[in-house]
C-alpha positions as CSV (number, residue, x, y, z in Angstrom):
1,X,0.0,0.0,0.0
2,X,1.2,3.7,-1.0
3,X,-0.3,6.3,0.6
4,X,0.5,10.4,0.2
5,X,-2.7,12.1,1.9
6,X,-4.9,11.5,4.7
7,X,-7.6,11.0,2.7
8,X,-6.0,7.9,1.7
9,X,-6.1,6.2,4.6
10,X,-9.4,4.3,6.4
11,X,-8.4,2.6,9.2
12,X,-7.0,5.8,10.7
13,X,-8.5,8.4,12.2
14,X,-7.3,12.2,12.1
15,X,-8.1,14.9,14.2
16,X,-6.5,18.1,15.9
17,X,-6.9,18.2,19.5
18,X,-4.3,21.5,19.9
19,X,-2.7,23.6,17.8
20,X,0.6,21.9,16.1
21,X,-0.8,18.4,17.2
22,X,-2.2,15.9,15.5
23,X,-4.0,12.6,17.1
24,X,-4.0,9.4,15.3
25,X,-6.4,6.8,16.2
26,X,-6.1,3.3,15.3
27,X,-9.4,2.5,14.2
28,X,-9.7,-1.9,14.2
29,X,-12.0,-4.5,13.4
30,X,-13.5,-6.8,16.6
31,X,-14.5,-6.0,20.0
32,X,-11.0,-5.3,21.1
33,X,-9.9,-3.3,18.0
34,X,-8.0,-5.9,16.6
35,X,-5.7,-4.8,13.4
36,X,-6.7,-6.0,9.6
37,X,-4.8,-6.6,7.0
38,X,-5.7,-2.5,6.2
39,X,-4.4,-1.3,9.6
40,X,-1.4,-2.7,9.8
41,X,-0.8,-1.3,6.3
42,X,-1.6,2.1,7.3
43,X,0.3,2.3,10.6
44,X,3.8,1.1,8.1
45,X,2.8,4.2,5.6
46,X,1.4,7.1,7.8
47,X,4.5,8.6,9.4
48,X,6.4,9.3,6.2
49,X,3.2,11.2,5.7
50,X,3.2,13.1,8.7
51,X,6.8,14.1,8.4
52,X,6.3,15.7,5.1
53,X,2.9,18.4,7.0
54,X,4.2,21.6,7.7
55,X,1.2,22.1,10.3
56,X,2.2,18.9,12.4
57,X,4.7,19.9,15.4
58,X,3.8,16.1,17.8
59,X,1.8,13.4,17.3
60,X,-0.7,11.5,19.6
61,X,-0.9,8.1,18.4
62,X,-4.0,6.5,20.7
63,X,-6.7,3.6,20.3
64,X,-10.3,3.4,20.8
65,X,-11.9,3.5,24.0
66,X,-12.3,-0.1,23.1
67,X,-8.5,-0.8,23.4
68,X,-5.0,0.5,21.9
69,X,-4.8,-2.7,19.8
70,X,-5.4,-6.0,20.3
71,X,-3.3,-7.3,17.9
72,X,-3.6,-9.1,14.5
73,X,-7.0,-10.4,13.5
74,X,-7.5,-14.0,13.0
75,X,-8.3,-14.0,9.0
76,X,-4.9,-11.7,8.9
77,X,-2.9,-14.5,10.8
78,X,-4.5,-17.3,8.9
79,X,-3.4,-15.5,5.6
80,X,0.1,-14.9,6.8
81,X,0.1,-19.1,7.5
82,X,-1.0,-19.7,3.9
83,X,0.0,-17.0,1.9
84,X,3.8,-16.7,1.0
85,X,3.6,-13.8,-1.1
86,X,1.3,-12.1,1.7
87,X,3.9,-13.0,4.0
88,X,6.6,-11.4,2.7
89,X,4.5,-8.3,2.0
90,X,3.3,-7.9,5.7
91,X,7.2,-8.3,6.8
92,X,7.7,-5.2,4.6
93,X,5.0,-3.5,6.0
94,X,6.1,-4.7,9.9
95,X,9.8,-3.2,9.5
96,X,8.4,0.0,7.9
97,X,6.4,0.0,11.1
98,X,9.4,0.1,13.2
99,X,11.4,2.3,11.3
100,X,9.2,5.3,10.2
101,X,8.0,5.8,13.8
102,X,12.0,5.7,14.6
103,X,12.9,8.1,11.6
104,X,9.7,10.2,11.8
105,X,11.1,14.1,13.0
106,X,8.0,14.9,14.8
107,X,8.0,13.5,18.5
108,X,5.2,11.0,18.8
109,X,3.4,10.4,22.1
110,X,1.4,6.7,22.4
111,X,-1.6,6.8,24.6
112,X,-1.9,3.3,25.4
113,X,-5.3,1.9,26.8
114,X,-6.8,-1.6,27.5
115,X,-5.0,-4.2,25.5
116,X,-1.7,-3.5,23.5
117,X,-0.9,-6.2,21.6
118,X,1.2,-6.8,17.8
119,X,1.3,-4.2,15.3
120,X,-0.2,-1.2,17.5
121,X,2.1,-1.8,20.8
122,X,5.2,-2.1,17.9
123,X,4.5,1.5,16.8
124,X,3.6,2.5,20.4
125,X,6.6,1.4,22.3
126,X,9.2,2.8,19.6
127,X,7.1,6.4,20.3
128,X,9.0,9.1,21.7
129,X,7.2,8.9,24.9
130,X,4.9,6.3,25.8
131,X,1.8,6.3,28.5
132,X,0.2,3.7,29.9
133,X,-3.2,3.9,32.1
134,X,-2.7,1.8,35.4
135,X,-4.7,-1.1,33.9
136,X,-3.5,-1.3,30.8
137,X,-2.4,-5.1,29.9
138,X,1.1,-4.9,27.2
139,X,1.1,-8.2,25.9
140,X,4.3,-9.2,23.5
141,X,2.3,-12.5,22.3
142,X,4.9,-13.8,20.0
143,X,6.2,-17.1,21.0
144,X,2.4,-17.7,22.2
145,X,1.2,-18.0,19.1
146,X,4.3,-20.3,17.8
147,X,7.0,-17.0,16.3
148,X,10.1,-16.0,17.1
149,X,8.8,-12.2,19.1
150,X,9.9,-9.8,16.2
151,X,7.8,-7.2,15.3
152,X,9.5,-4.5,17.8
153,X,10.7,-6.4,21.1
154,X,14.1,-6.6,19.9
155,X,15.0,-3.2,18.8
156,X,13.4,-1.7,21.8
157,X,12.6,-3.4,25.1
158,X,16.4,-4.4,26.3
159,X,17.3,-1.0,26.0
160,X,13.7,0.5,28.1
161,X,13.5,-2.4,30.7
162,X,17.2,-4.0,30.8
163,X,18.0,-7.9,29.3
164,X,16.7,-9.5,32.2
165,X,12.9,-8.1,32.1
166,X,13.0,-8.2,28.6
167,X,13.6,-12.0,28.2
168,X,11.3,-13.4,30.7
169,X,8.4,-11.3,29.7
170,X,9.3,-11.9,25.5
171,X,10.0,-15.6,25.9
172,X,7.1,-16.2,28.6
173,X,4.1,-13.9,27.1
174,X,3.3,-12.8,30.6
175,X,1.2,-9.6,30.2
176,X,2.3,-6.7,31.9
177,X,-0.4,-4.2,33.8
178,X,0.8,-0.1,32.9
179,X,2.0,0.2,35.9
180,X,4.4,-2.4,36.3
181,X,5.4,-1.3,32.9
182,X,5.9,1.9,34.4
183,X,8.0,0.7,37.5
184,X,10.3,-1.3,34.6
185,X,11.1,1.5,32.7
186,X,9.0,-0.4,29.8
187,X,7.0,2.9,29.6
188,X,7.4,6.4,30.3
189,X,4.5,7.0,32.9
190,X,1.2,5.6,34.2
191,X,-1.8,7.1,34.5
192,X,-5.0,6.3,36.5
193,X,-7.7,5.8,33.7
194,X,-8.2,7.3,30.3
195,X,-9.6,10.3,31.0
196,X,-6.1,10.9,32.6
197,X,-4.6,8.9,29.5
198,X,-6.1,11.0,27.5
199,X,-5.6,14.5,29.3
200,X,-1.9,13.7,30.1
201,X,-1.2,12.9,26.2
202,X,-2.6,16.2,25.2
203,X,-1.0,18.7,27.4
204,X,2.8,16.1,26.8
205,X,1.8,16.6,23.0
206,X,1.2,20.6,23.5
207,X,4.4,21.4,25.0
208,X,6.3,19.3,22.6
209,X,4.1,21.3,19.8
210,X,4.7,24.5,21.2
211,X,9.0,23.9,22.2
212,X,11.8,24.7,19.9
213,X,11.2,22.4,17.1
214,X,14.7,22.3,15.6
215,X,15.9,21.4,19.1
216,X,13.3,18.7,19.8
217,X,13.8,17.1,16.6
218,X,17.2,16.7,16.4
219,X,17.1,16.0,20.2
220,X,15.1,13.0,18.6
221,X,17.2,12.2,15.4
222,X,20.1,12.1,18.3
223,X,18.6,9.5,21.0
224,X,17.1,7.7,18.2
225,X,20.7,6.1,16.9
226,X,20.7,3.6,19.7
227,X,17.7,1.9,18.0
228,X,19.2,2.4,14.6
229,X,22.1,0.3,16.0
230,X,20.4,-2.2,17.0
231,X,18.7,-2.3,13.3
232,X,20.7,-5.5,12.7
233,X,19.6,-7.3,15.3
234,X,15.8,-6.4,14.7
235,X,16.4,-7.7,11.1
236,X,17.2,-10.9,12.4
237,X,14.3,-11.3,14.5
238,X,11.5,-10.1,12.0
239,X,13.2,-12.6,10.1
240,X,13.0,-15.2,12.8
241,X,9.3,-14.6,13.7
242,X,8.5,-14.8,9.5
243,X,10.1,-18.1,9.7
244,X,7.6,-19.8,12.0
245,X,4.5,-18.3,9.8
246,X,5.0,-21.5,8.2
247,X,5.5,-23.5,11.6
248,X,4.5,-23.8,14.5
249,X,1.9,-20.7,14.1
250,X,-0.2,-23.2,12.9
251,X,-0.8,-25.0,16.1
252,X,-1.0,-21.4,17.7
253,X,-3.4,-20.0,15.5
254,X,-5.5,-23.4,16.1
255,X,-5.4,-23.3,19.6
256,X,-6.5,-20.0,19.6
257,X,-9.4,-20.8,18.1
258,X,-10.0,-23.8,19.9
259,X,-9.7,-21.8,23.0
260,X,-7.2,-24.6,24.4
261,X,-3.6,-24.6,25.4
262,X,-1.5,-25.2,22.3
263,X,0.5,-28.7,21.7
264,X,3.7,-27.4,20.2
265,X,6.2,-30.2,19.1
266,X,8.5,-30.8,22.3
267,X,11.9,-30.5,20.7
268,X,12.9,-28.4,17.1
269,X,15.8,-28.3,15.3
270,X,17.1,-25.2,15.6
């Protein structure tokens, strides 16, 4: 998917809550506002967007009082089980995820709600500054559903919450309330409910609107090369997770479904 305008885009919402700031809601499919194969599309194209508007100083990227995202849908998994060619278009789309949010000059507050989960939480966690309310649940459900954890973990999480909190919550799928992810260092602050969420992101997003903007953004371009050098190793896992599309995501997908605890083969070859 190419996109140049807002207009373009369906599964985003615009509006302008404060002058210089523009608030992008991720609009899903579900209950839970899961992502389609359209949102996670959008979230890899939008920022490029955004860098290029003169009238945008900070962005508030937020869900639906539904949820930040719940993560991939299951007619999207199912297709990235089945589909090669799909596959290897939604891998595009998941390291453009990662990267535009990174290279994006405009600081970028997430406003993270309910469940965050997949594509969202990858563009959330790799914001500038990331809020949590107090019950939020961050799930990284990677190795849950039978893939390597890829989308994001990598690049970011070590370097937020240390090695030590980063494996056991990646390699377990333990979900993580916002506040613990606040006492971590996995977020930048917690908040009590979102009417706070939402209050805190706006006046965060004002002041970075309203600031020296040559300052902030290079301040940005600047903190921003430690996740630029750990592009390498983020590589390898989006490659890693894009492996087991064709593995063991089967039986996750299917026990998903089946609301039962998955029977992954007990040994591999790796």
């Amino acid at each position: 998917m190419t996109a140049s305008t807002y207009d373009d885009f369906e599964r985003l919402r615009f509006d302008h809550p404060a002058e210089g700031v523009l608030r992008v809601t991720m609009t899903g499919v579900g209950p839970a506002n899961s992502a389609d194969a359209r949102l996670h599309a959008e979230l890899a194209t939008i920022w490029p967007v955004i860098d290029r508007d003169p009238e945008v100083n900070a962005v508030i990227l937020c869900g639906t009082e539904a949820g930040f995202s719940a993560g991939a849908d299951f007619a999207m998994i199912q297709a990235l089980i089945d589909d090669y060619d799909y596959r290897l278009t939604v891998f595009r789309e998941a390291r453009d995820i990662v990267y535009n949010v990174i290279n994006c000059s405009k600081p970028i507050v997430a406003a993270i709600n309910k469940a965050a989960v997949g594509a969202g939480l990858a563009a959330g966690m790799v914001c500038d500054i990331t809020i949590a309310t107090r019950d939020a649940r961050i799930i990284d459900g990677h190795t849950r559903l039978g893939v390597a954890a890829g989308d994001h973990s990598v690049i970011v999480w070590p370097l937020l919450c240390g090695m030590a909190k980063a494996k056991y919550y990646l390699l377990t799928c333990d979900p993580l309330t916002g506040e613990e992810a606040e006492r971590i260092g996995l977020v930048s602050l917690c908040v009590e409910d979102d009417a706070a969420l939402e209050a805190e992101a706006l006046k965060i997003a004002s002041k970075l609107a309203q600031g020296a903007q040559t300052a902030i953004r290079f301040t940005k371009l600047a903190l921003n090369n430690w996740l630029r050098q750990m592009g390498p190793a983020f590589d390898a896992s989006l490659a890693m997770e894009f492996l087991g599309w064709d593995g063991e995501a089967k039986e996750g997908l299917a026990s998903w479904k089946e609301k039962r605890k998955p029977a992954f083969p007990k040994n591999s070859p790796v």
